[in-house]
N, C-alpha and C positions, 0 to 999 in steps of 0.2 A: 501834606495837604496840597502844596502846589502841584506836583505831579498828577495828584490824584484829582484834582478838580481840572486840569488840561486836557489830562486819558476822557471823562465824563463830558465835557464839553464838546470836544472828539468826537467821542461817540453819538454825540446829537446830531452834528450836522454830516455824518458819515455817510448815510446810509442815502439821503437825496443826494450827496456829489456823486456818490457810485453810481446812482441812476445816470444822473446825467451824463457820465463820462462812457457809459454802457452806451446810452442814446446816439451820443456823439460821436465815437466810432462804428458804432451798427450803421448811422448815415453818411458819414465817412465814407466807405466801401462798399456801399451798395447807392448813396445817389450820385449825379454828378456833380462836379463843382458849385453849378449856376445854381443846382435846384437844393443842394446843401446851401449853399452863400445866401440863398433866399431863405431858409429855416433859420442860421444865425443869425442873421439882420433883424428878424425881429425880436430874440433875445436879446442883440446888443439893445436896438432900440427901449426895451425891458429895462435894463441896467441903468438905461440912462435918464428912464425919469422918475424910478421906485427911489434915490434914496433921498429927491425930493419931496416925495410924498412921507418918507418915514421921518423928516423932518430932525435925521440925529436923535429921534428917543431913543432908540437901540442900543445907541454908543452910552446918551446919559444914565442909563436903565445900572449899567453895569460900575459905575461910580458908586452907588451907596449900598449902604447895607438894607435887607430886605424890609426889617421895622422902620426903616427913616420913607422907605418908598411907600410902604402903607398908609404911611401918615400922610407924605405928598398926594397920593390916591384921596384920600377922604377929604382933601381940600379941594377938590373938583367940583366944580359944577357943572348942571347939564348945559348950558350953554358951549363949557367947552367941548364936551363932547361932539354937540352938533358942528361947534364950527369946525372941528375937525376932520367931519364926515365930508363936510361942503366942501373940504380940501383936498381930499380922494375922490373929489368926486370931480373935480377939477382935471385935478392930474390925468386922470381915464380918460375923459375928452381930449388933452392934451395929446395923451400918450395916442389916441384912435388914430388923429390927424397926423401926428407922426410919420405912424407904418403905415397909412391908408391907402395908398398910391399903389404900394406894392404889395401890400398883403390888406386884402378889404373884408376886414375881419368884423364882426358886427359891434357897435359902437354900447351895446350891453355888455358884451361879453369884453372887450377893453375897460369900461368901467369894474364888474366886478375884479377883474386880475387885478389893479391898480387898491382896491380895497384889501383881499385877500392877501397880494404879497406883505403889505408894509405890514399890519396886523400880525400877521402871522411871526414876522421878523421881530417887533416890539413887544409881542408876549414871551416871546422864545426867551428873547435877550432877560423878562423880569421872573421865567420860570428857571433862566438858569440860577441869577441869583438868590431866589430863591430857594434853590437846591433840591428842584423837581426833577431831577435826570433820568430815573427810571418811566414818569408818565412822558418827559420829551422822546426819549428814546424809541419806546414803544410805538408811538404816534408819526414819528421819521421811518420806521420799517415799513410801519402799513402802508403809510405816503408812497417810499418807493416802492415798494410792491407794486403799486397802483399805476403809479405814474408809468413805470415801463409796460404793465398792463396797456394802460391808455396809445402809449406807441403803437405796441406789434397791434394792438385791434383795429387802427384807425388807420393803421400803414396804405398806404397809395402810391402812384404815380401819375400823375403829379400829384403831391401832398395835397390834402386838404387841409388847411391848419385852422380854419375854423371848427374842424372836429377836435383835432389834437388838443387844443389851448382850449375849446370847451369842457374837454374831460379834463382836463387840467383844472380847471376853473371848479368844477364838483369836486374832486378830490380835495383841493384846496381847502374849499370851503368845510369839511367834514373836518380834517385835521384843525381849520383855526375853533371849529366848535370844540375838540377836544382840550385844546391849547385855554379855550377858556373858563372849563369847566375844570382844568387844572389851576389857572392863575385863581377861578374864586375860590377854592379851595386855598391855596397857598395866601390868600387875602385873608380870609378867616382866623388862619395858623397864627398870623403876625399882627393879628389887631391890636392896638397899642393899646394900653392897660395906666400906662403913666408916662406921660413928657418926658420925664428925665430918660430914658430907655431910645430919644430920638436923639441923633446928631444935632449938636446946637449947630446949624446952618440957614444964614438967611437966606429968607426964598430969592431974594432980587441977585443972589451971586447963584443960587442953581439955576436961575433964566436967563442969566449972562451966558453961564458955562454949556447951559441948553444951545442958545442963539452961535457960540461958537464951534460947538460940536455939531450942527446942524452943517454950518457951513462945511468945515474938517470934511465931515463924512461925504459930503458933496462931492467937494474935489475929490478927494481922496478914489473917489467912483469914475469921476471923468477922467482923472489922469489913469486910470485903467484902459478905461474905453471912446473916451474923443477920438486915437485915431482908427480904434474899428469903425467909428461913428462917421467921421468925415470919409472914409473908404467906403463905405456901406453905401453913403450918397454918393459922391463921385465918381466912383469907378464900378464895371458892372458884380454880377453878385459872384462870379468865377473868380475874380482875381480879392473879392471880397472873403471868397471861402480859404483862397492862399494865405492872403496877410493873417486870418483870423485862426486859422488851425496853426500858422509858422509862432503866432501871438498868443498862444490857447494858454490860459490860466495851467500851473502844473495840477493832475489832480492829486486832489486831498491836501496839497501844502497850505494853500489860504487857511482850510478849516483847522490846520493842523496851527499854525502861526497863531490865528487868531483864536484857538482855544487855551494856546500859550497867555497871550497877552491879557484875555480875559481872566485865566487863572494870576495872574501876577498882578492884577488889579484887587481880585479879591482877596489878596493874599496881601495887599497894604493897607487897605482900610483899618482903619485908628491908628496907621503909623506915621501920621506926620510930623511927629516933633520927634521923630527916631532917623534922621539921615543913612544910620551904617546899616539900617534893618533895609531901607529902602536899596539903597547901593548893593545887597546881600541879595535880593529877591531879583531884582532887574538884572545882575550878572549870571546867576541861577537859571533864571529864565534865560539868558542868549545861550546860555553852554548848551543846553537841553534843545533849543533853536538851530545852534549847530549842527547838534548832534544828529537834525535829519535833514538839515539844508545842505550840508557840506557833499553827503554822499548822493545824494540826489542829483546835485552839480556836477559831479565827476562820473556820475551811470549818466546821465542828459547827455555829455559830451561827448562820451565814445561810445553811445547807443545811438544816435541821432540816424541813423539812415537803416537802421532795424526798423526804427518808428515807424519812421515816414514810410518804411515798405510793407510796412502791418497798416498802417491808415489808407495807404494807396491801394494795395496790392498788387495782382499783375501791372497793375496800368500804370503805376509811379506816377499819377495824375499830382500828386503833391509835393514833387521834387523840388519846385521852385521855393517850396516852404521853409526847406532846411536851412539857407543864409540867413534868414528871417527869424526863426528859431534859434540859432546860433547867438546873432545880435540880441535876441531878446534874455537869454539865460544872463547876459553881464549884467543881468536887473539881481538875479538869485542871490550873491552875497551879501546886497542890503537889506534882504527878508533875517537874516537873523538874529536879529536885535529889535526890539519894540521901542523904536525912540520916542513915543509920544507919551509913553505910559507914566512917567513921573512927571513930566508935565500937567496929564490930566488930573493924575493925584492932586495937585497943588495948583489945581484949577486956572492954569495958564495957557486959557483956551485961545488969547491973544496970542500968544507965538505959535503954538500951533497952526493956526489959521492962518499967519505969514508964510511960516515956512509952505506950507501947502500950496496958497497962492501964488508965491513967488515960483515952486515948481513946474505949477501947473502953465504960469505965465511963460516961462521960460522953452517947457518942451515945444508948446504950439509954436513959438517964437524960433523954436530950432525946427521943427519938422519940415518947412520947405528946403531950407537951405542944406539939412541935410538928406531929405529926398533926391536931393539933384546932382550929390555929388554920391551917396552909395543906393538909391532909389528905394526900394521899400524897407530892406532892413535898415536904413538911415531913419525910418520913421523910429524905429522902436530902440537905434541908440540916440535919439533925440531926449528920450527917457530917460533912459539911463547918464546922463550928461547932467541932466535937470535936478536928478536924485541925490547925484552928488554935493552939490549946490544946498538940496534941503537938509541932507543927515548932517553935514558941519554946520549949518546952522542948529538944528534941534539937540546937537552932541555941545555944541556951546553953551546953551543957556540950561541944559539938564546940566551941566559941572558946575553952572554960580550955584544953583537951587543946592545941591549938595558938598556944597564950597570944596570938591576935589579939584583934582587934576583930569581933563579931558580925558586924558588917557588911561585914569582910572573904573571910567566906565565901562573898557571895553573888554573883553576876555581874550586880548589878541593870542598870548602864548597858545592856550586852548583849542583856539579856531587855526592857529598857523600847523601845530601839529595835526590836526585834524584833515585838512587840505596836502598836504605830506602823503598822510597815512595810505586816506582814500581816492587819491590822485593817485599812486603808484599801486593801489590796487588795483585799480577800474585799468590800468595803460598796461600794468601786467596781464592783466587775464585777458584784455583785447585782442594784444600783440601776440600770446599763446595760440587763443582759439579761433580766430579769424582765417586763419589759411587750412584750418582743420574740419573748419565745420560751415554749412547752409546758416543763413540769419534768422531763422524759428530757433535754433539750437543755443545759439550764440547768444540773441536778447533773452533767452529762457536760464541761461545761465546769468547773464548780467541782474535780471528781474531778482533771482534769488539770493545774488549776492548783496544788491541794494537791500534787502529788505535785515537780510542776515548782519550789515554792514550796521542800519539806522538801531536792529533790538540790542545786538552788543552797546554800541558807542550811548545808547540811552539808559542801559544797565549802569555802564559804567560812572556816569556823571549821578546818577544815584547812588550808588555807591559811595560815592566820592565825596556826597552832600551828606550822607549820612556818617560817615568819617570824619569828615574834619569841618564840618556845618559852618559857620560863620566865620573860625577862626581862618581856612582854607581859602575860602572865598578872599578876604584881604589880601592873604597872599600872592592870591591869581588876579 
């Protein structure tokens, strides 16, 4: 069940990262830096006030079970509704003034995006728990189809991105229509019938755990993107499009992590008085986390100037990105582990919320100082310095909650052979083909090996869990 609701989850938000990452090297190599830096600016700028406006419902969505949220659903009034419309509607103006300087995009069309994305992310988040995968799926193809539609049609030079982000805006808007005549359906399916069939949970601890998921998700957003943010302002939008392509999200791993974490959520609901079921599902989950993080980090490493010369092209316009890049991957071994997730379980959205903050406090506190001694990639080990700092906090206080041993958390033997394995794979086949072959040949070998590297190593940990299930896991 957990694998199988991680692959579904997956497959929901598959099919927009493809888009995106098609978009994002088609502009890549065909615009130039300043006029690329100017189309990502206003994405970051996007990033940075949407998951204010989503307010953490998305995160709290995935906490309960579908019957307990129906019931929370019917305790709604329209009043809440509207004031929450008035808070999108906020953000839009917010967000217009923002990018307006640089991108004088119509102050309609920043209102609806601001409605449209959070919307669209909070139904997602209650169709998955509900276990609408096939209407989400369906609805994320036609999106992307669309959306890269919307690119090639609208293509210019210089962009127009009031066309761009308006057909964006209509596409949106079609998909959250669907998205809702999915959730009233899946409303219907779960209407409660009797009390007893609801999590006894009082509401004043789901609005706690609301207000501190709210925040969570916040940071958790900025420490992504504060310093595309403060780059984006500061400096112009060429050395803007460096830092942000050398910083570029990898793709498909967010979706891929965070379809993990989701499935490992739903995978403990009603097991709180179960510690070793809980310890069982969250080791589970990092192996499987591993299993496509680890290789991923060893093709990134010794593919790294394939990349840059497939994004660049002839022109190596994005050479400067690779040290940036480099620095940035020492973030990848902390993606495979979901340390927040038994926390949220046990609704200890206070520590959560330190640790976060204290990160978040911490990196902006290191970013000048280490801008000045390694310069831009000093910004994004700023990060990674920070990270550290929060996972030993978060790995502390998940081992009181399940009165082990710190180090019982972790699947170290697991993940050390793992980094072994596909480390001496990735430096083998480099050190082979490298003086044999052009870098089309080379990354086209590496691509297939990563891919052949993640379906083994993820067979195998299945396997593995279907073999020795609970009793194995202890052991490891």
């Amino acid at each position: 069940m957990l694998y199988s609701n991680t692959f579904s989850i997956f497959l929901t938000r598959f099919f927009p990262n493809l888009a995106n990452v098609l978009v994002w090297i088609f502009f890549s190599r065909t615009l130039t830096p300043d006029v690329n830096g100017a189309y990502q600016n206003f994405w970051i700028h996007t990033y940075m006030i949407y998951p204010l406006a989503c307010l953490g419902l998305h995160q709290l969505l995935l906490t309960y079970k579908p019957e307990t949220l129906t019931h929370f659903f019917n305790l709604l009034k329209p009043r809440h509704f509207t004031s929450y419309l008035a808070w999108l509607a906020g953000m839009g103006i917010v967000f217009h003034y923002i990018q307006f300087s640089e991108h004088p995009v119509n102050i309609t069309l920043s209102f609806f995006l601001m409605v449209i994305f959070p919307l669209s992310v909070i139904l997602e988040s209650f169709l998955i728990v509900a276990g609408q995968f096939k209407a989400l799926i369906a609805a994320n193809i036609l999106y992307s189809v669309a959306y890269l539609g919307v690119h090639y049609y609208f293509f210019s030079s210089p962009l127009n991105l009031s066309l761009i982000f308006g057909g964006i805006a209509v596409i949106g808007t079609i998909r959250l229509f669907a998205y809702l005549f999915a959730a009233q359906k899946a409303l219907t399916t779960y209407k409660i019938e009797s009390k007893s069939r609801v999590e006894d949970i009082a509401i004043s601890k789901v609005k706690t755990l609301w207000v501190h998921m709210s925040v969570y998700d916040t940071i958790q957003t900025y420490s992504t993107y504060v310093d595309k943010f403060i780059v984006s302002l500061l400096l112009p939008s060429a050395t803007s499009a460096i830092y942000f392509t050398g910083t570029q999200n990898i793709p498909f791993l967010s979706i891929i992590l965070s379809a993990a974490s989701g499935a490992t959520m739903m995978q403990l609901k009603g097991e709180k008085d179960k510690p070793e079921h809980a310890l069982f599902t969250i080791k589970a989950s990092a192996r499987a986390q591993g299993a496509v993080v680890f290789p991923i980090l060893c093709f990134l490493l010794f593919s790294r100037h394939e990349i840059f010369w497939f994004l660049s092209g002839e022109s190596n316009k994005y050479a400067a990105s690779i040290p940036i890049f480099v620095a940035s991957l020492m973030m990848l071994p902390f993606k495979a582990y979901s340390y927040t997730t038994i926390l949220q379980k046990y609704h200890k959205g206070n520590i959560i919320n330190a640790g976060a903050i204290i990160e978040l406090s911490l990196s902006i506190a290191l970013m000048y100082p280490f801008y000045k001694i390694w310069g831009l990639p000093g910004l994004a080990l700023s990060f990674v310095a920070a990270t550290i700092v929060q996972v030993a906090i978060y790995l502390h206080f998940t081992s009181k909650l399940l009165k082990v041993n710190i180090f019982m958390l972790l699947p170290f033997a697991n993940w050390i052979v793992k980094v072994i394995i596909f480390g001496a794979l990735f430096f083998v086949t480099d050190h082979v083909l490298r003086p044999l072959c052009g870098p089309l040949i080379l990354f086209s070998v590496q691509t297939v090996l990563l891919i052949v590297s993640i379906a083994v190593s993820l067979f195998t940990e299945f396997k593995l869990l279907n073999r020795h299930g609970i009793a194995h896991a202890k052991q490891n």
